[in-house]
N, C-alpha and C positions, 0 to 999 in steps of 0.2 A: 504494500500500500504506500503510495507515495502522498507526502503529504509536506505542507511547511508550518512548523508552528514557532512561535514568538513568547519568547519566554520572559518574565518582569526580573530584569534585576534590582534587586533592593539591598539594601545596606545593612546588613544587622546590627542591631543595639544592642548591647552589654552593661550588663550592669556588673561594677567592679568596686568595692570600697577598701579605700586604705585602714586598714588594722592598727593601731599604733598600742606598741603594748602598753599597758598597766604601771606605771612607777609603784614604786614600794609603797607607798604613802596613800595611794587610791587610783583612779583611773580615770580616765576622761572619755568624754562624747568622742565618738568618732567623727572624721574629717573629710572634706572633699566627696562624698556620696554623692553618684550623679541622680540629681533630681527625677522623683518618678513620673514628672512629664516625660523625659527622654524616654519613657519603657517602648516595649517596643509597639510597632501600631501591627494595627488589626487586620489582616488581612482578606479579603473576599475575592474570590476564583471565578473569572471569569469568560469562556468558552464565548468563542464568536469567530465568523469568516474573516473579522479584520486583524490586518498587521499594524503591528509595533512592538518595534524594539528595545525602545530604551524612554517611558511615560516621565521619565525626569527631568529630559532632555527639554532644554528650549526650541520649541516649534511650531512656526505660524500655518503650517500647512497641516496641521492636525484637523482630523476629521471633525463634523458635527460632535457626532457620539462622543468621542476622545474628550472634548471640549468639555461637555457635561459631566462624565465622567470624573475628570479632573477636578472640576467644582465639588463634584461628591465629598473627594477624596479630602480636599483641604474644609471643607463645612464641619464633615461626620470627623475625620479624623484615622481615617483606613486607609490604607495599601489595596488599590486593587492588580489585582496579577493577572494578566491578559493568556489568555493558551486560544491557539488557533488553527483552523483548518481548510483547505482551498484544494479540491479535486483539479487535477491537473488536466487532466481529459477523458473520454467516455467510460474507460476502464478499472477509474480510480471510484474508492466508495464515496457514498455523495455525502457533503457536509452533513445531510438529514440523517446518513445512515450512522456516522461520528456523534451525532449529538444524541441519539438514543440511546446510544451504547456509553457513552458516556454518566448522562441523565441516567440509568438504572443503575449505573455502579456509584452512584452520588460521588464523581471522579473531582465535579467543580458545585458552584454555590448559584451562579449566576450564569442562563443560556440566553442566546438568543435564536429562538427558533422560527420554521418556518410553519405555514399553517398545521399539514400533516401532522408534524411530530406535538405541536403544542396538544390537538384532539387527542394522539395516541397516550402521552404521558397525562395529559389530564385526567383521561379516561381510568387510563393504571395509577390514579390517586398518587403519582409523582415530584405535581407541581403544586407548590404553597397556594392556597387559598388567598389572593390580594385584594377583595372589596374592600378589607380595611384601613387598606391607607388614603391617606388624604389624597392623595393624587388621582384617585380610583373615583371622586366627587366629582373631578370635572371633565368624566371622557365623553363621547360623542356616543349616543345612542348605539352605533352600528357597532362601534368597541365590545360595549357587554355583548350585545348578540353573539360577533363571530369568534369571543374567545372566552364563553361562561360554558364551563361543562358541567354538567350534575349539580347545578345550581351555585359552583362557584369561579369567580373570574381568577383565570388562572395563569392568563398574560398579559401585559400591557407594552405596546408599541411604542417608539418615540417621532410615528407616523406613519399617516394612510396610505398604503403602497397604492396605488391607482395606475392600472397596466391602459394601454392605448396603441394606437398606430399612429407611426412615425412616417410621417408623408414628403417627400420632397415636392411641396406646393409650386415650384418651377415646371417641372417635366410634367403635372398634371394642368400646368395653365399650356404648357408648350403643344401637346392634344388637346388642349381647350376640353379638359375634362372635370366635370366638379368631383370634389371631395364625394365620397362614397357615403352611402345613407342605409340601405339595405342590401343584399347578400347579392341581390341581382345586379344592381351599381357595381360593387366590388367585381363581380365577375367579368362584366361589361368592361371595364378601369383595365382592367389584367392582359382582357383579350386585344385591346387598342394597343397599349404598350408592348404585348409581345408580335405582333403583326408592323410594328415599327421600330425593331429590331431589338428590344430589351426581352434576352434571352429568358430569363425568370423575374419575374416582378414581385415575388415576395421574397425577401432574405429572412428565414428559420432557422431556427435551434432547437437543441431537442427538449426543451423546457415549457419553452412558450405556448404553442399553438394551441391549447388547452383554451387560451382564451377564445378564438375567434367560437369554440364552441359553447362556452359558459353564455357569451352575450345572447347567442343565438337561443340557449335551452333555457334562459331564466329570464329572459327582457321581460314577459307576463308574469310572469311568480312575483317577482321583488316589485313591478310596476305596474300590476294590477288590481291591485286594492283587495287581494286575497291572500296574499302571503301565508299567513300562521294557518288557513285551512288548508291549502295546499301543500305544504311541509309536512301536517300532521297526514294527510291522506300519504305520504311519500312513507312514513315515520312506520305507519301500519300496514303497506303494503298495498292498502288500495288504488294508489297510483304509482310506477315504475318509474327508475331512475331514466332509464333505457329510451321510456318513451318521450322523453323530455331531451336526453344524448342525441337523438335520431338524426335531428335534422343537420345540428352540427357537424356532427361526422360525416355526413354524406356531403355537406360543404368542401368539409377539408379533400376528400377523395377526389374529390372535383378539382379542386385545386390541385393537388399531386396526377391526377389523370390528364388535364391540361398540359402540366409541364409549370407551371405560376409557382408551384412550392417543389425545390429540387429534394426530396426524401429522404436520397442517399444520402444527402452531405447535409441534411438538416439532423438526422437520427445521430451521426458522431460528432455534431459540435456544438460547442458550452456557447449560451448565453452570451450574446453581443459579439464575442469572438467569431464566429463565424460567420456574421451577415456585416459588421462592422464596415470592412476595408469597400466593397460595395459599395455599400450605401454612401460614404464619403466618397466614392469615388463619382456617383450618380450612373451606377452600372445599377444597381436597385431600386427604384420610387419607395417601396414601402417594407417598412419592416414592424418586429413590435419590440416593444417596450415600457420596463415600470414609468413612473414621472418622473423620480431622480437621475434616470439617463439623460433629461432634457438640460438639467443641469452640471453636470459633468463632462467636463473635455476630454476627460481617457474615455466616454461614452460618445452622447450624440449632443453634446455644450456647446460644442465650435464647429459651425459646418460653413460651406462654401457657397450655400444656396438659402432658399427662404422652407424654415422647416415647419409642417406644423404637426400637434399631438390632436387625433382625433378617438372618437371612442369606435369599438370595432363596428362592423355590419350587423344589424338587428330589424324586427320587424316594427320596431321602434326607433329606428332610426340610430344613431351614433351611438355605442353605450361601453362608457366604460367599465374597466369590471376590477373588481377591489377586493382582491383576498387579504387578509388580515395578518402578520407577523409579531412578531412582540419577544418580551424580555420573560423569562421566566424564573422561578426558583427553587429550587430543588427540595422537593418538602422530606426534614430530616437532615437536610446539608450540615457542613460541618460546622459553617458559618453563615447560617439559614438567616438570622435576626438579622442581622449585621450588611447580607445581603440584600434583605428585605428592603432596611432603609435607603442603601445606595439606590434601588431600585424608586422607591418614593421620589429620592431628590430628583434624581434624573427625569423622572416621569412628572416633577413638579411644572406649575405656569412657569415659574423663573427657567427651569433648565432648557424648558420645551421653547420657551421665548428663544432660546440662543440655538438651539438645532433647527427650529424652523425658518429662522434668519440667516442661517449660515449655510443650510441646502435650498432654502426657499421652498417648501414641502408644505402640505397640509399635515396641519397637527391634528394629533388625537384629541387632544382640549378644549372646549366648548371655548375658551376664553382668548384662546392663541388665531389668528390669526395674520398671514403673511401675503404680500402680492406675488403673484406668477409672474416665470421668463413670459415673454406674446406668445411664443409658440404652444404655451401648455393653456392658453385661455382657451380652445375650445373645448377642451376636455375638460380644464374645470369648472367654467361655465353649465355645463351638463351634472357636474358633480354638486354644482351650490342649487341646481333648481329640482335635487336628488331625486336624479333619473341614474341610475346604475344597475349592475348587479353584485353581491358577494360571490367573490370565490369558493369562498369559506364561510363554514355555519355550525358550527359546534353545534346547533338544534337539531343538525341531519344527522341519522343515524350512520350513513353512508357518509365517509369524511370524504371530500369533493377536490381537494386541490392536488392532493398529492394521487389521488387512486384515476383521474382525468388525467394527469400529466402523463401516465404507467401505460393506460390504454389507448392514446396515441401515439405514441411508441412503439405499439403493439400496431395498428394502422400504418406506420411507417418502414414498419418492415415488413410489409407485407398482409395482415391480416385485413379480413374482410369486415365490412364495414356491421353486417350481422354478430360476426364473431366477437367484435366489442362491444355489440349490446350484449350480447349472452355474458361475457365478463363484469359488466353492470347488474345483470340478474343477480350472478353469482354473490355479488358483494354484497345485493340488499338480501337474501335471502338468506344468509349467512350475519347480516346486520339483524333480522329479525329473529332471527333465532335464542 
């Protein structure tokens, strides 16, 4: 297993006192005792895709997170110690399959996980129970939803990931083509562009595509003003996950059956790395992407052309789709409290004010509010007049972001587009059981 991880060096503290013997006569207080402020500090373990190497170091280029973190560190009065992990490419275990295995052997105190793993450790009663901190008072309605399991919130984010498509708004004025609005637009957009010489017009990875199906299978459930009976008929059986998967996967097929999505070289490559050089190149129009790619130059931050983020194709028109990630705690950790609180600060208005200013993101805090790069207004335009979907729903019995991402994969190597509904079967019927 190949892996890079980032280890905290810190300094140990000593406590040492000079002895001075006893005179004949009596003895005296001891001398020079270093103060029990010096003791040493506390330390909290914490597991995440990000590198750094040395948190003591002066550095302006430190991440959002890094940022709040550090604020934790000097507030509370803790050491946090960073261990980290980054799959190298299709062969390597994926960070989710690291933090599970980790999370069950209470390896660290402090995760940051992706939808999947938060449901499965919630589920296996792994991750601390956090409604009771303060910071847990001001999240966004959709927060409790897509990360309360068995009645307790068991992660909290330090933002809304909100996935979209990445459009090179030039090459779509250049065919005098509007922005895509439902699944026939998109296909229509595809066929213009590969009939005038852009060989594949979607740039994929094997992570994403999951979304163009979420918008497709749930724009009615989450925007139909029926939700919570529709879940629960999902919950019980009375309605299939499957029958809801359909349509979207037979979008994607279409796309792969086209030539619009290359299969083979979307199934072995990571997230942004593979469609990246493309799309900067303007060999790609469209790819996808979280929000935070809109701001990041090792992402899609600095481009050559006019970009914009729209929400995918739905029968609703644009919709972006929002699975949920967050910080978690390991219930039982070794430094579980201690953890707990770093988690508080960072997830506080104050810390969230400096991560959201500092990537420009939607916050999870009813009270944080940030302006968007232009290119992310019309996806979040759609997200403030809340039109979307969740990826993720701790409410569903069938956990949806990680078990969707498995079964396109499945689609792209080959299987039939029946065959991944019957894999959908399998998982609610196995869910209800």
């Amino acid at each position: 297993m190949k892996s890079r991880r980032s280890v905290l060096r810190r300094a140990a503290f000593c406590l040492a006192a000079l002895m001075l013997l006893a005179s004949c006569g009596g003895s005296e207080e001891p001398k020079n005792l270093i103060s029990q402020k010096e003791e040493e500090k506390r330390v909290v373990n914490l597991f995440s895709p990000m590198e750094k190497t040395d948190p003591d170091a002066e550095n302006v280029a430190r991440t959002a997170a890094d940022r709040t973190v550090a604020m934790a560190e000097e507030a509370l009065g803790v050491a946090v110690a960073y261990k980290t992990y980054t799959a190298e490419d299709y062969q390597d275990k994926t960070y989710d399959d690291v933090a599970l295995d980790r999370a069950r052997s209470n390896m660290d105190d402090l995760y940051l996980l992706n939808p999947d793993t938060v449901l499965a450790l919630g589920a296996e009663g792994r991750l601390k129970d956090l409604s009771g901190l303060e910071s847990a008072k001001n999240l966004r309605d959709i927060i409790w939803t897509a990360n309360t399991v068995d009645g307790k919130l068991v992660a909290i984010p330090q933002e809304v990931v909100a996935y979209g498509l990445f459009v090179n708004k030039d090459m779509f004025d250049q065919y005098k083509l509007d922005l895509p609005e439902t699944p026939e637009d998109f296909l229509e957009c595809c066929r213009v562009f590969q009939e005038n010489g852009v060989e594949t017009p979607v740039g994929a990875n094997r992570w994403w595509l999951e979304t163009f199906v979420f918008a497709q299978a749930y724009a009615d459930l989450y925007n139909g003003g029926n939700t919570e009976a529709e879940i629960a008929a999902l919950n019980s059986g009375e309605a299939k996950y499957s029958g809801y998967m359909r349509p979207g996967f037979e979008f994607l097929q279409t796309l792969i059956d086209r030539g619009y999505v290359d299969a083979e070289k979307a199934r072995v490559s990571e997230a942004i790395e593979g469609e990246r050089e493309d799309f900067l190149a303007q060999k790609t129009p469209i790819v996808m992407a979280y929000w935070g790619a809109a701001n990041t130059e090792t992402a899609y931050g600095k481009t050559d052309f006019t970009m914009r983020v729209i929400g995918f194709p739905s029968s609703r028109g644009q919709m972006p789709v929002v699975p949920i990630t967050g910080w978690g705690v390991g219930a039982g950790a070794e430094h579980e409290e201690d953890a707990a609180r770093v988690l508080d600060f960072i997830t506080s208005d104050e810390a969230l004010r400096v991560y959201s200013e500092t990537n420009r993101v939607i916050s999870p805090s009813k009270n944080v509010e940030v302006d968007c790069v232009p290119a992310l207004r019309p996806l979040n335009d759609r997200i403030e007049e809340g039109v979307y979907v969740l990826g993720s729903n701790a409410g569903m019995k069938v956990e949806q972001w990680g078990n969707t991402c498995l079964i396109v994969r499945q689609l792209l190597e080959g299987a039939t587009v029946d065959q991944c509904m019957e894999a959908f079967d399998r998982l609610q019927a196995a869910a209800l059981e």
